[in-house]
N, C-alpha and C positions, 0 to 999 in steps of 0.2 A: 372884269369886275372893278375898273378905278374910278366907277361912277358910283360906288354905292360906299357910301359912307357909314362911320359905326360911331355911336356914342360907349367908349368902355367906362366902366363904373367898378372899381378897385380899389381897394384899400391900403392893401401889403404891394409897397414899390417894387420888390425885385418880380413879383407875379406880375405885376401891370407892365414893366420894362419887357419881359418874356413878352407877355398875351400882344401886347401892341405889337411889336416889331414881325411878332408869326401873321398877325393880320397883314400887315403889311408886305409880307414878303407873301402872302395871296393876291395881292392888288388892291384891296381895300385900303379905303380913308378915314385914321384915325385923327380927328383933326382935335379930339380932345379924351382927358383921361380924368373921370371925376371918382377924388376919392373918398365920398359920401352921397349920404340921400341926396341932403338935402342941395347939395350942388347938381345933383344928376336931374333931378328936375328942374332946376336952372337953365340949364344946359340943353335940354330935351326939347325946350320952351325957346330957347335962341337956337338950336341948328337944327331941330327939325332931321334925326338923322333917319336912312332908311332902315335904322336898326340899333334895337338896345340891347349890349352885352354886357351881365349884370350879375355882379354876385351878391348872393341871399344877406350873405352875415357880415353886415355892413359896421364899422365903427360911429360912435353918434347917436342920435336919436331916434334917426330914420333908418331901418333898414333895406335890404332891397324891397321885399315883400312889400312894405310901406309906399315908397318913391314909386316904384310901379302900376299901387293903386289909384295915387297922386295923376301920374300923367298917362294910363289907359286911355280916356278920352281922345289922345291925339292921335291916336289908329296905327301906331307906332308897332310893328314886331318887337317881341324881343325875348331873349333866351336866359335863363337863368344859369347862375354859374354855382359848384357847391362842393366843398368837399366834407359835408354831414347830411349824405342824401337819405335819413332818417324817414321812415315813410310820415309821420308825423309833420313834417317838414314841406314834406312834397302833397301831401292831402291840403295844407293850407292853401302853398303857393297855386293850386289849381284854381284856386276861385277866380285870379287872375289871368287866365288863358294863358301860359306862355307859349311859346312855341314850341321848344326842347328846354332840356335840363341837361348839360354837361356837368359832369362828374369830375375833379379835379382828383391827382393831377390829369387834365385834358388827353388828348390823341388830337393831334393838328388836322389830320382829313377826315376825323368825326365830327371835329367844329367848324368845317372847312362845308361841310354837308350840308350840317345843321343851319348854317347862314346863307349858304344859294335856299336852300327849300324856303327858310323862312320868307328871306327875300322874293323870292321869287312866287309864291305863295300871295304873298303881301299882293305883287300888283297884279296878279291874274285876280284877285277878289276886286283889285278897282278896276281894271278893266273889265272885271264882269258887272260891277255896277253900270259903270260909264254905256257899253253895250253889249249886250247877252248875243246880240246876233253874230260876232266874232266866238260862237261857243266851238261851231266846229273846226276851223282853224286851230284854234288853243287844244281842244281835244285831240287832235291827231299828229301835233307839235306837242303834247306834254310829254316830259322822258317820264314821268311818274306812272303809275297805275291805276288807272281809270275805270270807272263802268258806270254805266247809267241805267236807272231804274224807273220802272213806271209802278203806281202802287196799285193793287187790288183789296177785294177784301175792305174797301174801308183802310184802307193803313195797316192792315194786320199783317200784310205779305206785300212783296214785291217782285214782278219776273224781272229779266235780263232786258234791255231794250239795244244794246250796242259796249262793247266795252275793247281794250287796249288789247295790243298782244302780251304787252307784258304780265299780264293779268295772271298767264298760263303759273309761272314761276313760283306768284307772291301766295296764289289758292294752292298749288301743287295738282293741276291736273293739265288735260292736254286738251287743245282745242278743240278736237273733236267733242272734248265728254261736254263743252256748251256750250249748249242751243239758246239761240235768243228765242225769247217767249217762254223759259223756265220759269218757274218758281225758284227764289232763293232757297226756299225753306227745302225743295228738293234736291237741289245739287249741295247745300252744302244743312245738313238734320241738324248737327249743332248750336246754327246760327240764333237760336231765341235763347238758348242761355249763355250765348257772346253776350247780349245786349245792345248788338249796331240796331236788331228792328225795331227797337223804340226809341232809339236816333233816330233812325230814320221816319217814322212813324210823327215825331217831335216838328222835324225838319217838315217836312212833306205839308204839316197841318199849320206852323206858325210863318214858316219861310224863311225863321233865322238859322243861318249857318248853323253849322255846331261842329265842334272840335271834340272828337272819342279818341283820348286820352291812351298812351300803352296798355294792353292789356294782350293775354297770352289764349290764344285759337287754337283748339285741338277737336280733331273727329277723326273718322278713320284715315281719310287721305293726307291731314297735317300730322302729324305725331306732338306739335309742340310751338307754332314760331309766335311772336310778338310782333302786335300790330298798333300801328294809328292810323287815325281816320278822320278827314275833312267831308263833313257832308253838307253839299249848298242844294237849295232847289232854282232851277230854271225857270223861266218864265214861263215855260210850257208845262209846267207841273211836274215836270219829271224831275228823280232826284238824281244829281251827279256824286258820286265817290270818288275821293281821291286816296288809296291807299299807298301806304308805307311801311316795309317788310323792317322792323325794328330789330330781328332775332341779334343780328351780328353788335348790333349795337350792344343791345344788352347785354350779350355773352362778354363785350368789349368793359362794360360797367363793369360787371362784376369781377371781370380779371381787374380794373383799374381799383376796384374794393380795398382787392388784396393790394395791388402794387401802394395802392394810401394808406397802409399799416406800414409796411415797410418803409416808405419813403416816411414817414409821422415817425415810425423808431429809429434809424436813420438818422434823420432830425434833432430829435432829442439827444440821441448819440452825440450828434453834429455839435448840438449846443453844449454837451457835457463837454466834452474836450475841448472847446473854445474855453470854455472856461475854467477849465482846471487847466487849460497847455501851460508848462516851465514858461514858456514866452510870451510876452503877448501879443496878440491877435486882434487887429480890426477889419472891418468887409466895408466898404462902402460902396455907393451907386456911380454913374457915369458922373455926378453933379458934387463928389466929392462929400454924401450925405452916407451920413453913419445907417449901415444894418444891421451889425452888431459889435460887440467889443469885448475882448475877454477879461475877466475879473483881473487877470494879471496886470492885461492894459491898463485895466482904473488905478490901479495900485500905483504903479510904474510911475506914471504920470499925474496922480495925485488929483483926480476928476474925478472923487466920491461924489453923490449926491449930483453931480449932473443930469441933465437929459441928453443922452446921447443922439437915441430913437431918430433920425430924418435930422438930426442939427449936422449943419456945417463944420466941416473937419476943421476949415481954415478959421470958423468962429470960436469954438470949440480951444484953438493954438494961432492966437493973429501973430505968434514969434516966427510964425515958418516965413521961410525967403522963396524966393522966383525959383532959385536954382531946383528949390523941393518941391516949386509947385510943377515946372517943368518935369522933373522925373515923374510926377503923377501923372500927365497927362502925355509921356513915353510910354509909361506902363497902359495909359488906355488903347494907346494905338498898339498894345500887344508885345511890347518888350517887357524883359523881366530883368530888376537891378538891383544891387547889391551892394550894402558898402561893410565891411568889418570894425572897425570904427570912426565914427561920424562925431565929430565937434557938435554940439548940439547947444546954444546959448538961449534960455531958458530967459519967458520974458521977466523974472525975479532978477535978470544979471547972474545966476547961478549956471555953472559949464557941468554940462552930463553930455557922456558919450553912448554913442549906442551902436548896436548892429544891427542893420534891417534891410529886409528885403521885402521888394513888392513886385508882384504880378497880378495881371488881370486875371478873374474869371468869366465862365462864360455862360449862355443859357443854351436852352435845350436847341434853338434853333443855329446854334455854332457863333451870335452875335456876344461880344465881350460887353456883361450886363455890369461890369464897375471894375475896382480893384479888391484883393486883400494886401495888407501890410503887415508882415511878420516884423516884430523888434522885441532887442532886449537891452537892458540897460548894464553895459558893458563899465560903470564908471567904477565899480572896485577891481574890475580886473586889470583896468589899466594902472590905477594906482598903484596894485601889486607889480603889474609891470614895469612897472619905475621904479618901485622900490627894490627888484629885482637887480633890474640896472644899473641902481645906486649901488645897490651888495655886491655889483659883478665889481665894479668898480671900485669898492673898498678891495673888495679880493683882491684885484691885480695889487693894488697897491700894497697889502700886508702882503702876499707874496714876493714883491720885489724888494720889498724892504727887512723882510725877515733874516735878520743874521745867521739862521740856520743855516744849512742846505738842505733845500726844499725841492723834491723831483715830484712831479705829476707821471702816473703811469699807466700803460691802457692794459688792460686783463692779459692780452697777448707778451706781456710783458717790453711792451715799445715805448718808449719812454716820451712824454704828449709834451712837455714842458721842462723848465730848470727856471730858476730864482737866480738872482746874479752873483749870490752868495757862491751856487755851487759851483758857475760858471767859472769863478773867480779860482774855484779850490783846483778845479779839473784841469786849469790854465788851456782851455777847448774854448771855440765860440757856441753859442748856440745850436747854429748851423750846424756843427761837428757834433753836436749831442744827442738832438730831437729827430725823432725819428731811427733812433739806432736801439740797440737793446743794455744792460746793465754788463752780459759776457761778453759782447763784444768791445764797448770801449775799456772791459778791465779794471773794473772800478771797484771792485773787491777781491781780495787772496782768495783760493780755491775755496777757502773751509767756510770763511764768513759768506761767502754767494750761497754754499748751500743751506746754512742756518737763513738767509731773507727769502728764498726761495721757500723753505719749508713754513716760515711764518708767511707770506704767500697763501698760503693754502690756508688758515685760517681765518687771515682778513676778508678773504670771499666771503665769511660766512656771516660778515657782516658787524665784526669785531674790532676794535678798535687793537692792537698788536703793543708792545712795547709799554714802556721802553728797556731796550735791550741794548748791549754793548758789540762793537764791530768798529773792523779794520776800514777804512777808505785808503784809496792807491790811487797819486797823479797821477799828469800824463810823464812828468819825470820820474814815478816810481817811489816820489816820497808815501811814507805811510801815517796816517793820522788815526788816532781810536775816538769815536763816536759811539753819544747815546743816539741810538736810533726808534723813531716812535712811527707804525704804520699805522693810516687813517683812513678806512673804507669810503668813497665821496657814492653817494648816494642817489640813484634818481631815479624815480615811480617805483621803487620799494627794492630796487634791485641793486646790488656794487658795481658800479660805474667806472670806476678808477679807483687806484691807489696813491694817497699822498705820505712820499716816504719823507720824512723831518728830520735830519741827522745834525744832532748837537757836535762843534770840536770840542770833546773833553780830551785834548792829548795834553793839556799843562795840564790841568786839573790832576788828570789820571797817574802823571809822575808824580803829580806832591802825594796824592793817597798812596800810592805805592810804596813811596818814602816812607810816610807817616805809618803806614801798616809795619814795614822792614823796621821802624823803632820802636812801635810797641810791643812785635815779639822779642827784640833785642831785649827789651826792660821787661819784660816776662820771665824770660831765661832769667834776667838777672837777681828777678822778683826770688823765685824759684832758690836758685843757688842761697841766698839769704836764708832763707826758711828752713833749707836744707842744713846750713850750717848752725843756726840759732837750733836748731831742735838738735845736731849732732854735740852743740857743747852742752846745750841742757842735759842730755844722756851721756857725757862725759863726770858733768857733775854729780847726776842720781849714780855713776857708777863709784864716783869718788866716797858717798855717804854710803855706799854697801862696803864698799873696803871700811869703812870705820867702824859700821858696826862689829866687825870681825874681833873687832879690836877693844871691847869695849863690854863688861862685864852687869851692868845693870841694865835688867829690862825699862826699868824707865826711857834709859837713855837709847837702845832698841827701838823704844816707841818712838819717840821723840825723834832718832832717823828717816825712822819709818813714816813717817807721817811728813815729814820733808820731802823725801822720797815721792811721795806720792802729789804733793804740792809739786812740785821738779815736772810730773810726769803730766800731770795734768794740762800744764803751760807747752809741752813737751808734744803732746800728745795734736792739740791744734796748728800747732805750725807743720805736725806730715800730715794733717788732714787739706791743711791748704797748699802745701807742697804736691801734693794730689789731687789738687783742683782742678779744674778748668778756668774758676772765677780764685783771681791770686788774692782777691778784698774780701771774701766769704764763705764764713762755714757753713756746712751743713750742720745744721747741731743736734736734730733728730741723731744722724750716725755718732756725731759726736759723743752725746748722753749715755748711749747704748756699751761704747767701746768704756766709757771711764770708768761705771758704772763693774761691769764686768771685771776690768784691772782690779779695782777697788775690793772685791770679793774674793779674790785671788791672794792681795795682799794682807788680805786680813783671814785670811785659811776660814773665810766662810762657806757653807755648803748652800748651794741654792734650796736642796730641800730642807738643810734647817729655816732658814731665814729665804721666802718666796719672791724673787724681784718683780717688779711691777712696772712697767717702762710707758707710760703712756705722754708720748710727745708729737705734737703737731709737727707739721713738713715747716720747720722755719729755719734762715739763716741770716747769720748775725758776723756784724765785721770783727776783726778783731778786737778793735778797742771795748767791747762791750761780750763777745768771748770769752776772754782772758779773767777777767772776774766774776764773772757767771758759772765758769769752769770749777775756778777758786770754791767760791761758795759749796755747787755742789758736795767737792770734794770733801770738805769740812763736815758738812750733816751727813751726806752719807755712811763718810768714816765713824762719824761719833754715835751713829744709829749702830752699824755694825758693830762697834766698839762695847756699846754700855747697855743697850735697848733688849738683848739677850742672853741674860747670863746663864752660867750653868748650861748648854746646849737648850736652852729655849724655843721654842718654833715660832715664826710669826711671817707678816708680811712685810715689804721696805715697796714703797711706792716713789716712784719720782713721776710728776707730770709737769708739761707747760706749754703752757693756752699763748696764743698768739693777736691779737687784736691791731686795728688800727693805731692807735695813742697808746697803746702800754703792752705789755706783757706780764702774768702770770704764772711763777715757779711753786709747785708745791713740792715739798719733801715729808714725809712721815710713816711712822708703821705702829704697828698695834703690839709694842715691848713695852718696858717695865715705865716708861719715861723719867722725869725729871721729877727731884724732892718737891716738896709743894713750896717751898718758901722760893722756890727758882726766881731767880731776875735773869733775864737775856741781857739786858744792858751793862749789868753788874758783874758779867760771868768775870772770873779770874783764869778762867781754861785761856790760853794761849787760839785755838782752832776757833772758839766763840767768838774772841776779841778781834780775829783776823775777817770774820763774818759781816760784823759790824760795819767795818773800817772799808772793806768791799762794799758795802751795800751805800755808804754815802759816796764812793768813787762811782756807783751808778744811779745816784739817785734817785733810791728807791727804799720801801718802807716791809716790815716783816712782823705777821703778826705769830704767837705761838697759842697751841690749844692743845689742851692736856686730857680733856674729857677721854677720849680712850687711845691710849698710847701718847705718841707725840706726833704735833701737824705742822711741819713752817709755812706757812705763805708768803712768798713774797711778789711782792708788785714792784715793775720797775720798766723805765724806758730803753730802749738803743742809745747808746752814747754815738755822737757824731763825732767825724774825724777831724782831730785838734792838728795845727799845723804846729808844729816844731823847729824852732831853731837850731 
């Protein structure tokens, strides 16, 4: 077949690169590939081919349908091509004769058929023009199915005059069942609503050929098969048939139906993921011409608004060098290459790196119809990768620079690294370190290995540990006490190692040690004081009870007695602070409660005559601002108890006090007889009032009195701060 040349007419490059090369590798001459009408009748008009192979749905103005009608005239076969074989479609393209209709996607030995029959078709009709008298040679040399008919009836009918053995096959019956000198209409009763006898009937009366189109023949001996039909008449009048058993084709369409749905979803498929891939994706032809390109690719590389469609890769990026057009045209001869990252200089002068790989694809006939290029633009992950580098690189250095001691250690407990700090402490080389575990080189006393061992087990979980205090041991056995801080190092979400940071606090830790041993020394001694001032104050309230023994006026009783009680009050603070914890602060809540109490005692009051009322917030107060706060108490409460119920009167005695940020609040009062009305607080000549006073600007603070029912003191007043003393 390398004498019979084809004019193909394609649109879609990667189909035309397929269809051409499968001609080709039948023997046929594609000397050209037109991808429109209007060039294919161009083309049809200069090469004059033995055949046109032509698809319907052409881009442009012209479609096939059109170009066909155009160059009919040049007696040219030719085959339509389609993958919308719509009968709508196929009723049109009949007006045109064609010879076949292949169905995309194709079958190579159905269009491999379809192109000897046409061809070969083609010249037996010129050599029957040329001479009819070469008919029977040709008929007993056709591989095709043949039979010759003579008409009766006027054209109405026709018997057998002579036909093929093949014949037996394509009708379904056996030589015997016919006889030449039949009627058609006899051997085969369906044949008038086939519609070949007014073909032939047509044929037989005008002379022009005629071409009966597929159609489907059933009577009792066929069940079903599809037929076409060439009918020429003879010189001799008789008419010749040339039949073609189409069934397998057709059953071949319609499986090819289905396979063009799938390959069409496929497709779409194909093109979704092109364009959604993380990567991007181009396909081009043998000629380095875009097929397609995934939206990523556009992005990437910043060719919005392009036409990609058939434009040159290398016009498309004129920065690409030889070295890259060379691997393109590696990858066409069928190698596949790869680079992880590619220096890419960008013709703006701008540097991006990328990762891509390229390999050929191939078409249906195993020939490699271009390349795809997978890439991605690797240029932030590089940058991280430096800045990585950079960080590794700080790291070694704050490591080795860190006056800690800094050990790296692996889960197994092996120890991966040391800083030159520890190296220094351990007086070991490196060598002697890395690589060994923390129990064998003995680098902590029994107790402290098992307290980092058991903090161990928490840094796994991800926890930053410490900082905690611990022994370190040379290799001479000195001992050093360290803060120690554990630090999970981290990677893809898991603890990778431990980094243990051991601070030397061994001066530090003797001066605290010191400084602690002194301020319980001055505690104790705190203590002893407190203990002694409150043992001479109860020497001297014991001195004032000896006097009163001695001494016959109840004035002057009182007058003890209420010393006594000043005595006690002062007396009273110093074994609340001697019982401290804190040697600078009382609790004064407890305080309030106990003086209060004394004070009811000394004054032979009954709680249920006179009701105490103790309402005091949790506060504490240093001494210097105790000591007269105490005072005062002492004073109102005494002088409530004193005068506020005579004659066994019943009432209530309230002390409260309120605590605030800037001040504090004392109330004293009870609901007894109170004070005459012409009362002054300022004025009083009482001895307990005047001491009240005189307290109250030693804490500078202000005191108001309210008589409405019984008597109220208020007073307001600050913390005194602690005065240094010469």
């Amino acid at each position: 077949m390398g004498d019979i040349t084809i004019l193909l007419v394609e649109d879609e490059s990667v189909e035309s690169i397929d269809i051409k090369r499968t001609l080709e590798s039948f023997g046929y001459q594609v000397p050209y590939v037109a991808p429109n009408g209007q060039e294919a009748i161009y083309k049809a008009l200069e090469l004059k081919p033995d055949l046109i192979l032509i698809d319907i749905n052409l881009e442009g103005e012209i479609d096939g349908f059109e170009a066909i009608s155009k160059i009919k005239e040049l007696d040219i076969p030719f085959i339509y091509l389609t993958a919308h074989p719509e009968e709508s479609t196929i009723e049109k393209t009949k007006l045109t004769e064609p010879e076949r209709y292949i169905i995309k996607p194709y079958n190579s030995t159905e269009l491999k058929y379809a192109i000897d029959l046409a061809v070969q078709k083609n010249r037996i009709w010129k050599e029957l023009k040329i001479s009819e008298n070469k008919y029977t040679n040709f008929f007993n040399h056709m591989s095709n199915v043949m039979a010759v008919y003579e008409a009766v009836d006027n054209g109405k009918d026709f018997i057998f005059k002579d036909f093929k053995q093949a014949v037996e096959n394509i009708e379904h019956i056996e030589k015997e069942d016919v006889f030449i000198g039949k009627r058609v209409t006899e051997i085969f009763p369906e044949v008038k609503d086939f519609g070949v006898l007014d073909a032939f009937k047509r044929v037989w009366e005008t002379g022009n050929p005629e071409y009966f189109p597929e159609n489907r023949y059933k009577d009792g001996k066929d069940p079903g098969s599809w037929r076409e039909i060439w009918i020429y008449k003879l010189p001799t009048g008789e008419i010749i048939a040339i039949y073609n058993d189409v069934t397998e084709c057709k059953k071949a369409e319609k499986e090819l139906k289905t396979l063009n749905k799938a390959l069409k979803k496929r497709d779409e498929e194909l093109k979704y993921f092109i364009e959604n891939a993380p990567v991007a994706i181009a396909m081009f032809d043998t000629h380095m011409r875009y097929i397609a390109a995934s939206s990523r690719w556009i992005k990437d590389y910043n060719i919005q608004g392009m036409k990609l469609h058939g434009a040159s890769h290398y016009d498309i990026f004129p920065e690409i060098t030889d070295e890259l057009k060379e691997v393109h045209q590696r990858a066409l001869a069928g190698s596949i290459i790869s680079v992880d990252d590619d220096e890419f200089i960008r013709a703006d002068g701008s540097i991006q790196y990328v990762r891509w790989e390229v390999r050929p694809w191939y078409l249906s006939s195993g020939d490699i119809g271009g390349i795809v290029i997978f890439s991605e633009d690797v240029s932030e992950r590089m940058k991280a990768v430096k800045e990585l580098q950079d960080n590794e690189e700080k790291y070694k250095t704050l490591f080795e620079s860190n006056p800690d001691y800094t050990i790296l250690i692996g889960l197994d407990g092996v120890i991966l690294d040391v800083n030159s700090s520890a190296v220094k402490f351990t007086n070991r080389s490196k060598e002697e370190i890395i690589g060994r575990t923390y129990a064998e080189l003995e680098l902590f006393p029994k107790k402290d290995l098992n307290l980092l061992m058991e903090s161990f087990a928490d840094v796994l979980k991800g926890e930053i540990i410490g900082p905690f205090q611990n022994r370190l041991v040379s290799k001479e056995a000195n001992i050093s006490w360290v803060e120690t801080q554990l630090v999970p190092i981290m990677k893809d979400g898991k603890v990778y190692s431990i980094m243990v940071i051991a601070e030397d606090i061994t001066s530090k830790k003797k001066a605290t040690d010191q400084l602690i041993k002194s301020i319980n020394e001055k505690d104790l001694l705190l203590k002893e004081i407190h203990h002694r001032v409150k043992n001479n104050i109860q020497i001297i309230s014991s001195l004032l009870n000896l006097q009163k023994q001695h001494v016959d006026s109840d004035e002057f009783v009182n007058i003890l007695t209420e010393s006594q009680n000043r005595i006690k009050s002062m007396a009273m603070i110093h074994e609340k602070l001697y019982h401290s914890g804190d040697l600078t602060r009382i609790n004064f809540a407890e305080y309030i409660e106990t003086l209060v109490s004394d004070l009811y005692i000394s004054y032979a009051i009954s709680a249920r005559q006179v009701t105490p009322v103790i309402n005091v917030e949790n506060v504490r107060f240093n001494i210097e601002t105790a000591v007269p706060c105490g005072l005062i108490i002492t004073e109102l409460v005494s002088n409530s108890l004193k005068h506020a119920f005579p004659s066994g009167k019943k009432g209530t005695l309230t002390v409260a006090l309120k605590t605030r940020t800037e001040w504090n609040e004392l109330v004293i009062s009870d609901d007894g007889v109170g004070f005459p009305e012409k009362f002054n607080l300022e004025d009083s000549k009482t001895l307990g009032l005047q001491l009240v006073n005189i307290l109250l600007k030693q804490l500078d603070g202000k005191i108001t009195l309210n008589q409405n029912h019984g008597t109220r003191f208020k007073i307001v007043f600050k913390e005194l701060k602690y005065k240094k003393r010469i």
